[in-house]
C-alpha positions as CSV (number, residue, x, y, z in Angstrom):
1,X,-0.9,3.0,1.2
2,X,-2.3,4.6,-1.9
3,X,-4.4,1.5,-3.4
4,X,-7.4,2.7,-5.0
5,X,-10.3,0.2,-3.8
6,X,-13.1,2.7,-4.9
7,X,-16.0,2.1,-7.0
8,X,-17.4,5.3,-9.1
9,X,-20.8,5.4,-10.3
10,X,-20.9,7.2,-13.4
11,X,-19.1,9.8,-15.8
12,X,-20.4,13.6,-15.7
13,X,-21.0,14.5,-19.0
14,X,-18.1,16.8,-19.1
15,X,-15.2,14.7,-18.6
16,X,-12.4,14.5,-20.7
17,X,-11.9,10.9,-20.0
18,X,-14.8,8.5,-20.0
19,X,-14.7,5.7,-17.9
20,X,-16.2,2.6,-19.6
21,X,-19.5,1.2,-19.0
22,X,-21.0,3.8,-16.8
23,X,-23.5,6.0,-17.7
24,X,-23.4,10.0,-18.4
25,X,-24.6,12.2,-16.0
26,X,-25.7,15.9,-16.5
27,X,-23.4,17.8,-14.3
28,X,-24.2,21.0,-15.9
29,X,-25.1,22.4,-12.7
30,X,-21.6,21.6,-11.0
31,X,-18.4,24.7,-12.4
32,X,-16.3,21.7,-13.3
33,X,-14.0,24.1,-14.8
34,X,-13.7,26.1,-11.6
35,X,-12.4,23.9,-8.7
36,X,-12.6,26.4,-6.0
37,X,-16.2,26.6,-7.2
38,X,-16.6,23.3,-7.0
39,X,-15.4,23.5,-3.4
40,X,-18.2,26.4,-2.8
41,X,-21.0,24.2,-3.5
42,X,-20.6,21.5,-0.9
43,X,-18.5,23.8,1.7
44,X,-20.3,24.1,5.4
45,X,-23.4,23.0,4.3
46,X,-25.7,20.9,5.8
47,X,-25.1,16.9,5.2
48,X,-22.7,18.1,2.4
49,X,-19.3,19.1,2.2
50,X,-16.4,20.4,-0.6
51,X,-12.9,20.9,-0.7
52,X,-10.3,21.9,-3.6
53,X,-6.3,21.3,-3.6
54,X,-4.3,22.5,-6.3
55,X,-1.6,19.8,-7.2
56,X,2.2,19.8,-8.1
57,X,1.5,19.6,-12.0
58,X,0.0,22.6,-11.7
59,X,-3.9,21.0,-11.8
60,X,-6.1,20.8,-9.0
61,X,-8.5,18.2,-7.7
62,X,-11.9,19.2,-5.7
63,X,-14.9,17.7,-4.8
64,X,-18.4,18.4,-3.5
65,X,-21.3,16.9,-3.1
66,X,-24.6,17.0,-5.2
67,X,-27.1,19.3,-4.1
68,X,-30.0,17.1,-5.3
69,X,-28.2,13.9,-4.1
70,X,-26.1,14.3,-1.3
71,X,-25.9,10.3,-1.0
72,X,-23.5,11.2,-4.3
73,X,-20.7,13.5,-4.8
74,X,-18.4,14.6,-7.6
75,X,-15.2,14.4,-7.9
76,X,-13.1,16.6,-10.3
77,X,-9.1,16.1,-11.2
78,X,-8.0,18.6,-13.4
79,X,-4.8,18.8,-15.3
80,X,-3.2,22.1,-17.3
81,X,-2.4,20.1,-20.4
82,X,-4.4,16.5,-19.9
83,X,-7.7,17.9,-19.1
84,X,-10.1,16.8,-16.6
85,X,-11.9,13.7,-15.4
86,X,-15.3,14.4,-14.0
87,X,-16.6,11.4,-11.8
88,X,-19.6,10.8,-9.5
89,X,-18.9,8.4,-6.4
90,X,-20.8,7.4,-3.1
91,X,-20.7,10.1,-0.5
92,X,-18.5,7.8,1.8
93,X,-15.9,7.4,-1.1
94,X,-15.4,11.2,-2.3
95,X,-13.3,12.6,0.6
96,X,-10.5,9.5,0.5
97,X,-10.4,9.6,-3.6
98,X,-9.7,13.0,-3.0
99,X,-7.1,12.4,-0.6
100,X,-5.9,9.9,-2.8
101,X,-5.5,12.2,-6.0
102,X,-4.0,15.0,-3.5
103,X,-1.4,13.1,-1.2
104,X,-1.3,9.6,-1.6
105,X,-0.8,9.2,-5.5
106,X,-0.2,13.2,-6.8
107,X,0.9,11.9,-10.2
108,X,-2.0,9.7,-10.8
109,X,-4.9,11.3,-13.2
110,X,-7.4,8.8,-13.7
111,X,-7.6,4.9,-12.3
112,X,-9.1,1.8,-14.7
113,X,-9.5,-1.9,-14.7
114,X,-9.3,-2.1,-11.2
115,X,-6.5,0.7,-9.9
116,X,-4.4,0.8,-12.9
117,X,-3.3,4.5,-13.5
118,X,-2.4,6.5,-15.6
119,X,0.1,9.8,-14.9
120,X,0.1,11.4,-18.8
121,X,2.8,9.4,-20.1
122,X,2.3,5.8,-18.8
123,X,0.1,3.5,-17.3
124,X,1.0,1.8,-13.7
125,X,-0.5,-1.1,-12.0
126,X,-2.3,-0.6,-8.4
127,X,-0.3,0.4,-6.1
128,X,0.6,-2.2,-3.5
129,X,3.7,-1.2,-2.1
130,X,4.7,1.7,0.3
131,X,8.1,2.9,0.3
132,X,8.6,3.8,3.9
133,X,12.1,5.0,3.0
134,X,11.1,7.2,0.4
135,X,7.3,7.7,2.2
136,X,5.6,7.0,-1.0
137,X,4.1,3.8,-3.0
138,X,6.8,2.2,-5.3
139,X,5.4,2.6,-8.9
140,X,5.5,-0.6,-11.4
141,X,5.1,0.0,-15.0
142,X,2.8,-2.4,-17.5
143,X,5.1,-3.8,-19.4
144,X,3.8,-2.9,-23.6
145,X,0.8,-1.2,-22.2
146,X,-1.4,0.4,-25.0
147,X,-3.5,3.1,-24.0
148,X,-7.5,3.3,-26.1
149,X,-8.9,6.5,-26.7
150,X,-12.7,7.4,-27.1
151,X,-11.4,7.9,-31.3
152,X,-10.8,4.2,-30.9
153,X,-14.0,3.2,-30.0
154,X,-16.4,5.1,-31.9
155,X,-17.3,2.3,-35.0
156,X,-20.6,1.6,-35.2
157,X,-22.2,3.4,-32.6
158,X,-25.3,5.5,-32.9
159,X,-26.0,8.3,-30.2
160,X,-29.6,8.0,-31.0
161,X,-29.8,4.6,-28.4
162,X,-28.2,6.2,-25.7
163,X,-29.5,9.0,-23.3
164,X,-27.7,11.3,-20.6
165,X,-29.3,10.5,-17.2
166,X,-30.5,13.0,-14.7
167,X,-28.8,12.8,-11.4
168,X,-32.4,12.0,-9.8
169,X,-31.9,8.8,-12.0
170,X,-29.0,7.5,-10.9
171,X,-28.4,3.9,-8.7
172,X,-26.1,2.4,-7.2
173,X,-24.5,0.5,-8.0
174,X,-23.9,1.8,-11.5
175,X,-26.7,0.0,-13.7
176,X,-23.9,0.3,-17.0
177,X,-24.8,1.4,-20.6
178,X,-28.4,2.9,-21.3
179,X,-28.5,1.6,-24.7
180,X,-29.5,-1.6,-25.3
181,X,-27.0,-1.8,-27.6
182,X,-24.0,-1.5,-25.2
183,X,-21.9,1.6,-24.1
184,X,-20.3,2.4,-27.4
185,X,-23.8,4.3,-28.2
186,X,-23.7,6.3,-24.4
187,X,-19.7,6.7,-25.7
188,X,-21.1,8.5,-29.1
189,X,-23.5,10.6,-27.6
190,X,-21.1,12.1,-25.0
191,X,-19.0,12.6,-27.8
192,X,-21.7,14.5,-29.7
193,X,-21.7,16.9,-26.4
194,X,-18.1,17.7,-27.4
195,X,-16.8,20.4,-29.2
196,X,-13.3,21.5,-27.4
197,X,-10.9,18.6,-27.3
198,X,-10.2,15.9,-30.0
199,X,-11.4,12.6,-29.3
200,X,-7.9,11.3,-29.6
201,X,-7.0,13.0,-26.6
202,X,-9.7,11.2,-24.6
203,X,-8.4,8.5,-22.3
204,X,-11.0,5.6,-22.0
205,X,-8.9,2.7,-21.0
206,X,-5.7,0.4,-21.6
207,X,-5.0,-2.4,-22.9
208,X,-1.8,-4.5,-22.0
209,X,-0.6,-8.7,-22.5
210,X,-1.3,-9.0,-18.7
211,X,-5.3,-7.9,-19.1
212,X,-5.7,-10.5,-22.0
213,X,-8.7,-12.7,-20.5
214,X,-6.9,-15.8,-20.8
215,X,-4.3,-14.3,-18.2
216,X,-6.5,-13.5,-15.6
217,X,-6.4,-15.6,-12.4
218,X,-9.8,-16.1,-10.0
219,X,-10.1,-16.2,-6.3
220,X,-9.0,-19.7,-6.3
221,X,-5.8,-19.2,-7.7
222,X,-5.0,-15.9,-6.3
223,X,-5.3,-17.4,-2.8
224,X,-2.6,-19.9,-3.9
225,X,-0.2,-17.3,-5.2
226,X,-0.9,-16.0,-1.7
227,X,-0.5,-18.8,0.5
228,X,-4.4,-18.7,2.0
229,X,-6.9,-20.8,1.1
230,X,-9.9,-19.5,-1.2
231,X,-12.3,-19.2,1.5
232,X,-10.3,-16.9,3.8
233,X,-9.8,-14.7,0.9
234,X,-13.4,-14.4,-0.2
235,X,-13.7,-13.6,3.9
236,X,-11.6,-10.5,3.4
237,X,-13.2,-9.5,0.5
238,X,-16.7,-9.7,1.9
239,X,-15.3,-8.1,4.8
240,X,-13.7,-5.4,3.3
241,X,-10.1,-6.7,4.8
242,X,-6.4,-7.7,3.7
243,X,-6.0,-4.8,1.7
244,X,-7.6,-7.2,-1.5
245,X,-6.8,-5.2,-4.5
246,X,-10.0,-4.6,-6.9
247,X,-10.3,-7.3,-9.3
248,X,-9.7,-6.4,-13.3
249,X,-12.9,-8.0,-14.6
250,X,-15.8,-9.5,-13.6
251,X,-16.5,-12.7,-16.0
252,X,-20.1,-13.9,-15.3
253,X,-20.1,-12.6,-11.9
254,X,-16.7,-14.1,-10.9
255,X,-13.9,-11.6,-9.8
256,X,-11.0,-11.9,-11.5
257,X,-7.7,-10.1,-11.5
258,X,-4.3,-10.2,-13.9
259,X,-1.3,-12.2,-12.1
260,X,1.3,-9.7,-11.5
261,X,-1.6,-7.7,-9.5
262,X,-2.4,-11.4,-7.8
263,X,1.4,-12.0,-7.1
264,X,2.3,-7.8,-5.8
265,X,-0.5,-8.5,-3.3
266,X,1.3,-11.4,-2.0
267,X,4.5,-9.5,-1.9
268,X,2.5,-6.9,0.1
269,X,1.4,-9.6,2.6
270,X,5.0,-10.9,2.7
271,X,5.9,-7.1,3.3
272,X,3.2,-6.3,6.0
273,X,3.9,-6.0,9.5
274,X,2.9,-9.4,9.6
275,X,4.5,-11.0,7.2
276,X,7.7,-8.9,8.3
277,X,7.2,-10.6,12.0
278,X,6.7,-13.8,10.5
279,X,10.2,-14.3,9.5
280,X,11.4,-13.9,12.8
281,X,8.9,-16.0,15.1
282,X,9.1,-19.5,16.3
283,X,6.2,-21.4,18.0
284,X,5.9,-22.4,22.1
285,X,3.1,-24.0,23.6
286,X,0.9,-23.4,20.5
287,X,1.9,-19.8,20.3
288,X,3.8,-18.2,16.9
289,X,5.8,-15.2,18.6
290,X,8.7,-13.2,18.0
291,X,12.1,-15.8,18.5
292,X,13.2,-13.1,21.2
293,X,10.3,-13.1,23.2
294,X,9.8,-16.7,22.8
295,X,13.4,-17.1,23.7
296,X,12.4,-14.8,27.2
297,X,9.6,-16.8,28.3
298,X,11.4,-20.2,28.4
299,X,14.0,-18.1,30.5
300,X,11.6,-17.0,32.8
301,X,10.0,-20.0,33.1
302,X,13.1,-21.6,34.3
303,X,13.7,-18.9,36.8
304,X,10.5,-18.6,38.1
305,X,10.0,-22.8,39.0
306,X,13.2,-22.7,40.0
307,X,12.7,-20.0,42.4
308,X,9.1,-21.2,43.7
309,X,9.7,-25.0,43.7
310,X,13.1,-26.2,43.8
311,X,13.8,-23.5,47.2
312,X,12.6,-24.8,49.8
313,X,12.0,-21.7,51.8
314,X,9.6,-20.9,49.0
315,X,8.3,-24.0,48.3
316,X,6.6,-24.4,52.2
317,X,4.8,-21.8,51.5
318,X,2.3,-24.1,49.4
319,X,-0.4,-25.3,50.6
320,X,-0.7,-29.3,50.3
321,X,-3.1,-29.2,47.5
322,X,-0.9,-27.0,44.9
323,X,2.4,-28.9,46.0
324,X,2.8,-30.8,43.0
325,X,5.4,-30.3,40.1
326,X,3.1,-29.7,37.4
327,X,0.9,-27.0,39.6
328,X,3.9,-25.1,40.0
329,X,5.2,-25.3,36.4
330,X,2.1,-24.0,35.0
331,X,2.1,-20.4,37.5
332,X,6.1,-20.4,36.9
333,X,5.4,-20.7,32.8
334,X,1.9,-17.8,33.4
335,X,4.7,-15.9,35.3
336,X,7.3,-16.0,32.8
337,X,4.7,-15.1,29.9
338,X,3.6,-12.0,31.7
339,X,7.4,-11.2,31.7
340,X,8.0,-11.8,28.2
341,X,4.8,-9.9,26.8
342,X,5.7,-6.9,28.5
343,X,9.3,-6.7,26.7
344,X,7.8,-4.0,23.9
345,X,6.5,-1.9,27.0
346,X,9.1,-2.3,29.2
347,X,12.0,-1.2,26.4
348,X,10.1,0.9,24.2
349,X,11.0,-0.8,21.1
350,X,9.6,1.9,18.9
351,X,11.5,4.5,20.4
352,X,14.0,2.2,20.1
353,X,13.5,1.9,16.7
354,X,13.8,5.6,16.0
355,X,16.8,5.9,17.8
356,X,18.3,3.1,15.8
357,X,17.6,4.4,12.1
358,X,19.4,7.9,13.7
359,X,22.0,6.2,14.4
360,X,22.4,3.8,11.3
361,X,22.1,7.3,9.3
362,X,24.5,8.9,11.6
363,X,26.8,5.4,10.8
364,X,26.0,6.5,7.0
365,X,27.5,9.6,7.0
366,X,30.1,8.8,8.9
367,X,31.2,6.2,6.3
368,X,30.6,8.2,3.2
369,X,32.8,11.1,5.3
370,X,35.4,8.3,6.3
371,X,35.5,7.2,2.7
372,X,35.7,10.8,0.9
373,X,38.3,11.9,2.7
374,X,40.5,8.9,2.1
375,X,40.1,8.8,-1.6
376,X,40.4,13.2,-1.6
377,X,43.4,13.2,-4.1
378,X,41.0,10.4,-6.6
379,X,38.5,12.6,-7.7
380,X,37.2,8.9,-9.7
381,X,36.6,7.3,-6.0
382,X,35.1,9.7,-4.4
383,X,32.0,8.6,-3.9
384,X,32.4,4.9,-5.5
385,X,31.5,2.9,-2.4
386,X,30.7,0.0,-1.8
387,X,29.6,-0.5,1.8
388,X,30.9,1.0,4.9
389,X,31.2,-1.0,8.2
390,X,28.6,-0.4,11.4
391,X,30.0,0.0,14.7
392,X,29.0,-3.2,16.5
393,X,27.4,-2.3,19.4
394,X,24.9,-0.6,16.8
395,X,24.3,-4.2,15.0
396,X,24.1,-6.0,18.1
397,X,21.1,-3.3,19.0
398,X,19.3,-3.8,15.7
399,X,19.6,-7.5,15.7
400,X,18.3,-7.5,19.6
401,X,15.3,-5.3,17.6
402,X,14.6,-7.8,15.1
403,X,14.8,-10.3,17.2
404,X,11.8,-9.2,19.9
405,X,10.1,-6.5,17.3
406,X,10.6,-6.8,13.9
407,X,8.6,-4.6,12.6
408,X,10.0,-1.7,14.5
409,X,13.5,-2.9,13.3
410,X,12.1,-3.1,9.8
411,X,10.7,0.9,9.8
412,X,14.8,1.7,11.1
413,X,16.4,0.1,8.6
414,X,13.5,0.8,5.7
415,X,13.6,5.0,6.7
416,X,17.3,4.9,7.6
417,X,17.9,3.8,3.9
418,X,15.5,6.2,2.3
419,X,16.8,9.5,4.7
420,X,20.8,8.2,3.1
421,X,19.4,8.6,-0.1
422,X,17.4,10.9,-0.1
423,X,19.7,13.5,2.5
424,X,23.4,12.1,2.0
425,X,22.9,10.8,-1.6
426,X,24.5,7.0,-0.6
427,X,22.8,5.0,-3.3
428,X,20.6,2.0,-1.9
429,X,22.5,-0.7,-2.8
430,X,25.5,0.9,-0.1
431,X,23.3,1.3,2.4
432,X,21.7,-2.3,2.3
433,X,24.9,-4.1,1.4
434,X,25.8,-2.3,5.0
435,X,23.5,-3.2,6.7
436,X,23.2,-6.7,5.7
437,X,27.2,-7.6,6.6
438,X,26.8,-6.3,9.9
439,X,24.6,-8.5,10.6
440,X,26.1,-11.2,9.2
441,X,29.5,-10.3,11.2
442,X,27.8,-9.4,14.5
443,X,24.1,-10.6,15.2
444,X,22.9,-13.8,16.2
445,X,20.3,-14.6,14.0
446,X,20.7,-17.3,11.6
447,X,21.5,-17.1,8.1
448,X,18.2,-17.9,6.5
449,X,16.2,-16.4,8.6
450,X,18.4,-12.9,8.4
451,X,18.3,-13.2,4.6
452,X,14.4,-14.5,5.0
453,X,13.7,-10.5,7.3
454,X,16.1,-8.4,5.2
455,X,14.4,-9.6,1.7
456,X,11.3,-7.9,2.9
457,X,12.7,-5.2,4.1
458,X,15.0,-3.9,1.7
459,X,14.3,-2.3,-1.6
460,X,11.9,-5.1,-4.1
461,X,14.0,-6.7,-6.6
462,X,11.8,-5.6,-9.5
463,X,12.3,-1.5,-7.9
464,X,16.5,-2.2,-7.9
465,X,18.6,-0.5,-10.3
């Protein structure tokens, strides 16, 4: 999942696009302009290391770390008509920024206010959400988002406050602004620095109705939107668990983040394995499992006391002291749970899996086929479908997959959709619309918990046409 979670700890001095309240660092002795250069410095040396990766845009990104502080490195994105951000981050963070800017988010050039990005034309909030079908995030625009350039912050400021640090003088964490005055004065004297690219073109920040202050939610009431209670969620975040977003702001120590990134983090959770799973489990004996494996163990456990107490022949074979009902009943239910846990093993449900979404996509085809060649003399109805029916043996596999693995039946269906789209252009809407009445015609699950699975599964309302 590309969510940025990454704290950087101050702007080199030749960045296009300062990032606001951090410092300015001399990085005159890192080629920011070259990235293979950049790569060169760090590359196979000692407690260091570098690496550059041109990008689809046509820019690169590289890192490498400092040679005088190799606790520190520098990461460089640059961009043929945007510029270049030039950021220094811990050691341990470099390498999966990089990563980050490379594979996971390729059309992200700079992050602010907590993993909002910014591609060159718009601003994005973090990104929560993986499209297994498409195998990338799913991207949600800030709705009336207004992006501040360093020519919009420059009243008032005097650079005679601020001063550029030396990299032996950097902490961490950041310790902000050098003047005492506040970062507009560090902002004017990097600017004084400049003499190639208008200040106009420098990308500070954004501004957008959902980063007002008064709109921001705290941990207390981002735990609701979730569904945990406050203290587990300051548990994750002190543990570095749950996938916890970076917060917006920090307002007198208290983190704070903006609602729709509050309620997308919830729809992750919902989304997770987990939450997937969820749907589709029931509880026995104090256990929350799967229905299907649930479902299993009660049949076992019949079997098994039935076999070892109610037979005679069997039965004698107790000794006096276990020959009691509820002795028996307890090895006959540990029997049948042994049974019942071993279901994923003994089937291979994620083989199982793959061979479903083949066959679902092979279903696909065979519709869309099915369909063109009935409507061949209607050029207009060619491709205007609107679902196309599953053979049921098929269904009755992938509801016997949700049933004891959802998950695994969750990646079919989620990849099976995005490989019809993507290979046999069958819009997403066909595809799901499928999938969902087959199930409804010929699996066994109820309706609200089918609808309850598929809602997580399919494509997110706010990503449908």
């Amino acid at each position: 999942m590309a969510l940025y979670t990454y704290q950087p700890v101050a702007n080199g001095l030749r960045t296009d696009h300062p990032i606001p309240d951090l410092p300015f660092v001399d990085d005159s002795h890192i080629p920011v302009h070259d990235g293979k250069q950049v790569e060169k410095i760090g590359r196979h040396k000692d407690g260091m290391w570098g690496r550059h990766d041109p990008c689809q845009d046509g820019g690169w990104v590289a890192f490498t770390n400092d040679p005088g502080r190799t606790d520190l490195a520098w990461v460089v994105r640059h961009h043929p008509e945007h510029g270049r951000s030039v950021v220094l981050y811990r050691d341990q963070d470099a390498s999966p920024v990089d990563s980050l800017l490379m594979w996971e988010e390729p059309t992200a050039l700079l992050y602010r206010a907590g993993g909002y990005w910014w591609d060159g034309t718009g601003w994005y909030r973090p990104s929560q959400l993986f499209d297994w079908g498409a195998e990338k995030s799913y991207k949600r625009p800030v709705p009336a988002a207004v992006t501040i350039t360093a020519g919009d912050l420059m009243r008032n400021a005097d650079p005679a406050r601020a001063r550029v640090l030396d990299i032996s003088e950097v902490t961490v964490p950041a310790t902000g602004a050098t003047s005492d005055r506040g970062w507009s004065d560090d902002l004017a004297l990097w600017a004084s620095r400049r003499d190639d690219r208008g200040l106009g073109d420098s990308i500070v920040t954004l501004t957008a109705p959902e980063l007002v202050a008064d709109q921001l939610v705290g941990v207390g009431e981002m735990a609701q939107i979730a569904g945990i209670g406050a203290s587990t969620l300051r548990a994750y975040i002190s543990r570095g668990e749950g996938d916890v977003p970076l917060p917006q702001a920090v307002v007198s120590g208290r983190n704070m983040w903006t609602r729709p990134v509050a309620e997308e983090w919830a729809e992750q959770r919902r989304r997770s394995v987990e939450g997937v799973q969820e749907t589709v489990s029931a509880d026995h004996e104090g256990a929350t499992n799967p229905i299907g494996i649930t479902e299993t163990w009660k049949r076992f456990s019949h079997t098994f006391f039935s076999l070892l107490w109610e037979r005679q022949a069997f039965r004698k074979r107790w000794a006096l002291r276990w020959r009691t009902e509820p002795a028996v009943r307890e090895i006959a239910e540990g029997l049948s749970w042994e049974v019942a846990a071993s279901i994923p093993d003994l089937v291979g449900v994620w083989d199982l899996s793959a061979t479903v979404r083949q066959a679902l996509v092979y279903e696909f085809l065979h519709g869309r086929d099915l369909h063109r060649s009935v409507q061949r003399d209607d050029p207009g109805q060619r491709d205007d479908y609107q679902y196309f029916g599953l053979t049921p043996t098929i269904t009755r596999t992938l509801d016997w997959l949700i049933r004891h693995e959802p998950a695994a039946a969750g990646r079919a269906i989620e990849q099976a959709i995005g490989e019809a789209e993507a290979d046999l252009d069958i819009p997403r809407a066909v595809t799901e619309r499928s999938i969902a009445t087959a199930l409804s015609l010929d699996g066994t699950l109820d309706q609200t918990t089918r609808e309850a699975f598929l809602e997580r599964v399919f494509t997110p309302a706010a990503n449908r046409p």
